[in-house]
N, C-alpha and C positions, 0 to 999 in steps of 0.2 A: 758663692756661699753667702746668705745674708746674713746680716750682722745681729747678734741676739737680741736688740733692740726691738725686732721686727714680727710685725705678728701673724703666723701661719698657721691657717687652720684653725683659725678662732681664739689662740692665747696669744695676748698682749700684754709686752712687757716693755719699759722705756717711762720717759717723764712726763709729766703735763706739759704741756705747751696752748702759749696765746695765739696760735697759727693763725691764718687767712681765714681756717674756715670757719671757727664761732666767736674765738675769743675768749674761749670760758673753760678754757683749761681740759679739751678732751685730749685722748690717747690720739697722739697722732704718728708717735715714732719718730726717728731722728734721720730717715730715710726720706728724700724727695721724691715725689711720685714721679719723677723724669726719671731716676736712680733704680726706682723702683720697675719700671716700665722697659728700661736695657734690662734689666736682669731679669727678664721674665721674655724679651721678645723672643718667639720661636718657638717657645713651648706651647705644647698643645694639649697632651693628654695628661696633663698632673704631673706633680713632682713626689717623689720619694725620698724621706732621711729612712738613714740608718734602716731599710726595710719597711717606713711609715709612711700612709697616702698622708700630706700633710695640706693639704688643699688642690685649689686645680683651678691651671690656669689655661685661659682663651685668648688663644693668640700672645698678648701679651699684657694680657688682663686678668690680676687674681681675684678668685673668688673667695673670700673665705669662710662662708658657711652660704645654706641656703638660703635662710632671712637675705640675705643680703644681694640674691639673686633677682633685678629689680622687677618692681610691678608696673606698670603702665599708667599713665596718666596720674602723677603726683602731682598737686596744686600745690607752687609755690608762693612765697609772699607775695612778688610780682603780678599775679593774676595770671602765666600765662602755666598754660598744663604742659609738664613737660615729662618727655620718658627718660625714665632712670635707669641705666644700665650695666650690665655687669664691671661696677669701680667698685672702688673702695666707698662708704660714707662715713662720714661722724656720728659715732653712737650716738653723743654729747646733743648735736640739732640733726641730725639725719639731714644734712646737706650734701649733697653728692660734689664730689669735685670738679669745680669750674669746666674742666677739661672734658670731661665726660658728660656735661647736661647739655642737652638739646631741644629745644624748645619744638611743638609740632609743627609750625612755620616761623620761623624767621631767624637770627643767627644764633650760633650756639653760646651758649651760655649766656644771651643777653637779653634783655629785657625788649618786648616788640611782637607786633609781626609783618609779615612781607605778604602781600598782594600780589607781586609777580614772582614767578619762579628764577627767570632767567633776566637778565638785564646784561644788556652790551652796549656800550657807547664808542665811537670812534677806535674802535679795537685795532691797532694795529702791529705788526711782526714781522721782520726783514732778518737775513740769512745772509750776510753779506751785506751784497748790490743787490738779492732779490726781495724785492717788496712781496712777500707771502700773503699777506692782510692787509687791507690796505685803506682804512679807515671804517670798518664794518659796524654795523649797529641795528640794535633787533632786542627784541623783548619777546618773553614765552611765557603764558599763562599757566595757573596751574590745574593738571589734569591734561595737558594739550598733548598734542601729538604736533611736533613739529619738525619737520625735516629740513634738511639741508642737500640742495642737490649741487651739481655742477663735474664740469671733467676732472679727469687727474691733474695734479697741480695747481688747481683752481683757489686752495687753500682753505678746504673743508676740516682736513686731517687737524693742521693747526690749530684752526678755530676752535675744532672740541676737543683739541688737546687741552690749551688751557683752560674751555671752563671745565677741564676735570681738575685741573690744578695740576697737570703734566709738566707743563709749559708755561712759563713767564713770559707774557706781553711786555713789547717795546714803549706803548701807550695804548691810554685809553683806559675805560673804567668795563669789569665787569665784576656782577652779584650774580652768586649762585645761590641759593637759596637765605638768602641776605647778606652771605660772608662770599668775602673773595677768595676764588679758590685758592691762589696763592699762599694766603695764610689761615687757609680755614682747616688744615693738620686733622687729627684722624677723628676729632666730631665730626668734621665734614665729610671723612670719604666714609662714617659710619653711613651716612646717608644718601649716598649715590651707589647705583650700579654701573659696570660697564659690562658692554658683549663687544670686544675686540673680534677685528678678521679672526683669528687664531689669539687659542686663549695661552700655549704652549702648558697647558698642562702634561704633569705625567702619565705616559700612557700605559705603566706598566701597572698605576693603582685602578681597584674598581669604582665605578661611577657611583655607588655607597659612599666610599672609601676618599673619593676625590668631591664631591657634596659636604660629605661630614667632615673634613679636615679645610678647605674654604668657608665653611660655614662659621668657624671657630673667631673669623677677623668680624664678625657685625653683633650686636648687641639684640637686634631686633630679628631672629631669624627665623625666616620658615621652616617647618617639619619637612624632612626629607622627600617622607611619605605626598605632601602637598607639591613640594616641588615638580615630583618627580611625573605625579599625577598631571600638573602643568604641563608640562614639554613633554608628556606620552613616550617615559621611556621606562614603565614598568615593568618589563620582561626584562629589562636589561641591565638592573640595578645593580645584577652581582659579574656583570660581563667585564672584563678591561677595557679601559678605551680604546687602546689598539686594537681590538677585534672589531668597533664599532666601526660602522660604514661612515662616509665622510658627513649625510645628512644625519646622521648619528650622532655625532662628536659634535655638530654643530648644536644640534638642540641640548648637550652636557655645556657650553661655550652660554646658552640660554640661560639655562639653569644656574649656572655659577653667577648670572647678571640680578637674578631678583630674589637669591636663596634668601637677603638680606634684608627683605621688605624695602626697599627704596624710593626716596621720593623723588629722585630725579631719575630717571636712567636713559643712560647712550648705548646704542643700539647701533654698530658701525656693519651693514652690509649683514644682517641678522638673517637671512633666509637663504643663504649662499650657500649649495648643496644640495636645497631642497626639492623634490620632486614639485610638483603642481598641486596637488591635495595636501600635503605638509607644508605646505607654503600658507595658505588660503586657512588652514586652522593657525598656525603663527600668527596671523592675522587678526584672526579673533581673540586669541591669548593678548595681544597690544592692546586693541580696541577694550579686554575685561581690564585690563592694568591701569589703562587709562580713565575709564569709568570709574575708578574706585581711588582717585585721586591721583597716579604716579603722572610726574610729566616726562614726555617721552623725548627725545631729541635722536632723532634717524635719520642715517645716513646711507643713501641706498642707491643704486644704478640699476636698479627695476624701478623705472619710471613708473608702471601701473601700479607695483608696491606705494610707491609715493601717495600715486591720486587714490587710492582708498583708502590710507589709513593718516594723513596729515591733514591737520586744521589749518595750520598754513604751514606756510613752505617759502624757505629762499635759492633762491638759484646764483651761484658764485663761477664770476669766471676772471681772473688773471687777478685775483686777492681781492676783487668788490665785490656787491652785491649788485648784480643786473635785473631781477629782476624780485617780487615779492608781494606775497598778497595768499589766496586760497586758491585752490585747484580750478575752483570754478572761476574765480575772479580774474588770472592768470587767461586762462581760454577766450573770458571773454573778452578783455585788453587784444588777445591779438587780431580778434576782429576776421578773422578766418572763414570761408563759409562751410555752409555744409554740404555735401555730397550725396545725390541721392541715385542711385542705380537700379534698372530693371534690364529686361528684355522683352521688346514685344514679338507677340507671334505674327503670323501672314495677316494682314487683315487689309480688306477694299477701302477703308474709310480714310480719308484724308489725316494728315498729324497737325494740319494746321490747328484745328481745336483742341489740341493737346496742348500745343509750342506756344503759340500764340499767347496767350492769359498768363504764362510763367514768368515769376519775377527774376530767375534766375539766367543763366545761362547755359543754354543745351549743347552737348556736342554727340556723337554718335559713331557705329562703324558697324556694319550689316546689319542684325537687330537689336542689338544693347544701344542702349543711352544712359547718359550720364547727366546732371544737373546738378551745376555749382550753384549756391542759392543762398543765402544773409536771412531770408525767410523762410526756411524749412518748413513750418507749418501751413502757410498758406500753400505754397507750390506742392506739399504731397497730398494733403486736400484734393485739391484738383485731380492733379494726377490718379489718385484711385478715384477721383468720383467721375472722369473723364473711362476711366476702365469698367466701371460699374455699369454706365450708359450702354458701355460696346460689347457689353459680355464676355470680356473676357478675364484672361488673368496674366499677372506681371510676373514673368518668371524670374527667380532671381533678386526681388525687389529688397532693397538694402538702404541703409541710412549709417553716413558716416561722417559723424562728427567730428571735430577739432580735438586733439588727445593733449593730453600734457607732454607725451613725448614728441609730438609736432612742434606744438610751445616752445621745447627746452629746445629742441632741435635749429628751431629758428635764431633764440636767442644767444648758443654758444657755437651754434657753426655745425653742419654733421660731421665735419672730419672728427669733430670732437669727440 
C-alpha cells in the first residue's frame, strides 16, 4: 500500500521539498525512489485501487501519465543528448532522475562520452585454485562484431559474464559502455541485450505474450510487430513456445536479446538449432544490428559463423588469450599454405612442364595431384595456363585455403 503521500496517476499530494533534483521546492513526495522501485518491482500490467486504473507500471517503473512517457533525445545542460525514460521527472526542471538518465554513449547519468564500447585490462577470476581468467585484456569498438572463441573451460562464459555485470572480477579494470558493469544497476542493463544458450523462458505463455511481458524491463523498446518481423516468426506469434520447434524457441531466445533496442549485445552460441538457411539469415540480422550501431560480442563454436560475421576475434584457452587480431589477420599469422587439387586425364605429354616451374610442392596418386603452395597465385597461373597449352581440362580443380577453423585448431589442440 503506498503511503498517501505518493502520487498515482497524476495527483500529488505531500510537501515541498529542497531534494537532489532542483532545489526549488518541487513535489517530490516523501517516498525514495529505491522505496518506490520495491514496491512496484513485478508489476506489469497496471495497478488497481478500489476498482481504479490508477496508473501503470513497467517492470518496476511507474508511469503516471503519458506526458511523462519519455521522448527521445532531450538536450541537457551538459551538452550530451540523452534519452528519457519511462521514470518519474520533476515538473518543477523536468530533470529525470540520476538513476534513469542515460547518455547515447558514455556512463549513465554522467557527463562525457566513450569512444570504445568495451574496455578490459588485466581482467582476471579464480574459483578456488582454478585461475578461470587469467590476466585478459582487449577492447571493442563501437558497431563491432566481436567474438570470443576458444574450448570449454577456456574461460569465455566468465569473461562475458562479468562484462554483463553477472559476475565480479577478482582484478582488473573493465568499461562497459563507460560504467563498470558491477555497479552500473539497471541504467546499465537498460542498455544491453543478452541471448543466453537457454533463455528458460515460460513455455506455457505465447511468443506475443512472452515479447510483450519481457518487453516491459527496457525503456527503449521495439514494436512487437518489428521484432517479430526480425527473427521471422510471424506465423507463430500466437503459438506457445512449447509447440515451437527448438530453431524456433531459439530465434524467441533472439528476440528477447534486442526487443530492448541495445547498444551492446551478448550473443552466447545464437544460432544453435538452426537449420543452414536460418542460420545464414541470423547472420545478416547481426551484420543489419551491427551497421546501425549495436556492438555485438559472440560467442560461438561454429567457427565459420566466427569468420563471417567478426571484426576481430580472440581465441582463449586455459583463462588467456592465445591468440587475436581479424579473421584474415589470424590466417595469415599462421603462415599455412594453400592447397590446390585437380585431376588429370591420360595424356602423352610429359609433367615435367607442369612440375617443374611450381613454387610449391607436388605430391600425387594415379591421376589427382595435390599442391601445397605460400604462392597460390602464381602456381595456379601456370597450372591452367600449362592445361590451356595441352587442351585439356582439370577435373576436379579446387583451391583450399587456410580456414579459421584450421587456425583455432592449431592453436588450442583438436582434441579440443
Amino acid at each position: 500500500m503506498a503511503p498517501p503521500d505518493m502520487r498515482i496517476g497524476g495527483d500529488q499530494t505531500g510537501e515541498r521539498s529542497s531534494g537532489p533534483c532542483c532545489g526549488d521546492g518541487a513535489h517530490v513526495g516523501m517516498w525514495s525512489q529505491r522505496e518506490r522501485r520495491r514496491e512496484f518491482r513485478g508489476i506489469t500490467f497496471g495497478i488497481r485501487r478500489d476498482g481504479k486504473q490508477r496508473g501503470k507500471a513497467l517492470g518496476h517503473r511507474l508511469i503516471d501519465s503519458s506526458e511523462e512517457v519519455a521522448a527521445f533525445g532531450q538536450e541537457r545542460g551538459d551538452g550530451v543528448t540523452h534519452r528519457r525514460d519511462r521514470s518519474r521527472t520533476c515538473r518543477a526542471c523536468g530533470r529525470i532522475d540520476a538513476l534513469h538518465a542515460a547518455p547515447v554513449f558514455g556512463c549513465s547519468g554522467s557527463v562525457g562520452t566513450v569512444t570504445t564500447a568495451i574496455e578490459v585490462e588485466d581482467l582476471s577470476k579464480s574459483y578456488g585454485d582454478l585461475r578461470a581468467v587469467d590476466g585478459v585484456s582487449f577492447s571493442v569498438e563501437p558497431g563491432e562484431v566481436f567474438a570470443i572463441l576458444g574450448p570449454n573451460g577456456a574461460g569465455k562464459s566468465t569473461t562475458v559474464e562479468i562484462l554483463e555485470g553477472h559476475r565480479r572480477r577478482d582484478s582488473g579494470r573493465v568499461s562497459v559502455l563507460g560504467v563498470d558493469p558491477t555497479d552500473g544497476g539497471q541504467a546499465f542493463r537498460n542498455r544491453i541485450g543478452i541471448v543466453l544458450q537457454e533463455a528458460g523462458v515460460d513455455k506455457e505463455l505465447t511468443v506475443r505474450e512472452t515479447l510483450d511481458l519481457y518487453s516491459t524491463a527496457y525503456t527503449r523498446r521495439r514494436s512487437i510487430d518489428e521484432v517479430i518481423e526480425m527473427v521471422e516468426l510471424a506465423d507463430k506469434l500466437d503459438e506457445r513456445i512449447s509447440r515451437l520447434s527448438g530453431g524456433q524457441q531459439r530465434r524467441v531466445d533472439l528476440a528477447l536479446g534486442v526487443i530492448g533496442t541495445p547498444d551492446v549485445l551478448f550473443l552466447d552460441e545464437p544460432t544453435t538449432g538452426f537449420d543452414p538457411a536460418a542460420r545464414r539469415r541470423s547472420w545478416e540480422l547481426v551484420r543489419d544490428l551491427a551497421g546501425n550501431g549495436t556492438t555485438i560480442v559472440l560467442t560461438t563454436h561454429y567457427l565459420e559463423e566466427a569468420e563471417e560475421l567478426a571484426d576481430h576475434l580472440i581465441v582463449m584457452a586455459g583463462g588467456t588469450i592465445v591468440a587475436a587480431g581479424t579473421p584474415e589477420s589470424l590466417r595469415d599469422q599462421a603462415g599455412e599454405a594453400t592447397i590446390i587439387r585437380f585431376a588429370l586425364p591420360s595424356i602423352d605429354a610429359s609433367l615435367a612442364g607442369l612440375l617443374d616451374p611450381l613454387h610449391g610442392d607436388a605430391s600425387g596418386r594415379d591421376r589427382r595431384l595435390e599442391i601445397s603452395t605460400t604462392k597460390p597465385t602464381a602456381d595456379l597461373a601456370h597450372i591452367t595456363g600449362w592445361a590451356l597449352k595441352q587442351g585439356i581440362e582439370l577435373d576436379g580443380l579446387s583451391i583450399e585455403s587456410v580456414t579459421l577453423e584450421g587456425v583455432y585448431l592449431r592453436l588450442v589442440g583438436a582434441d579440443s
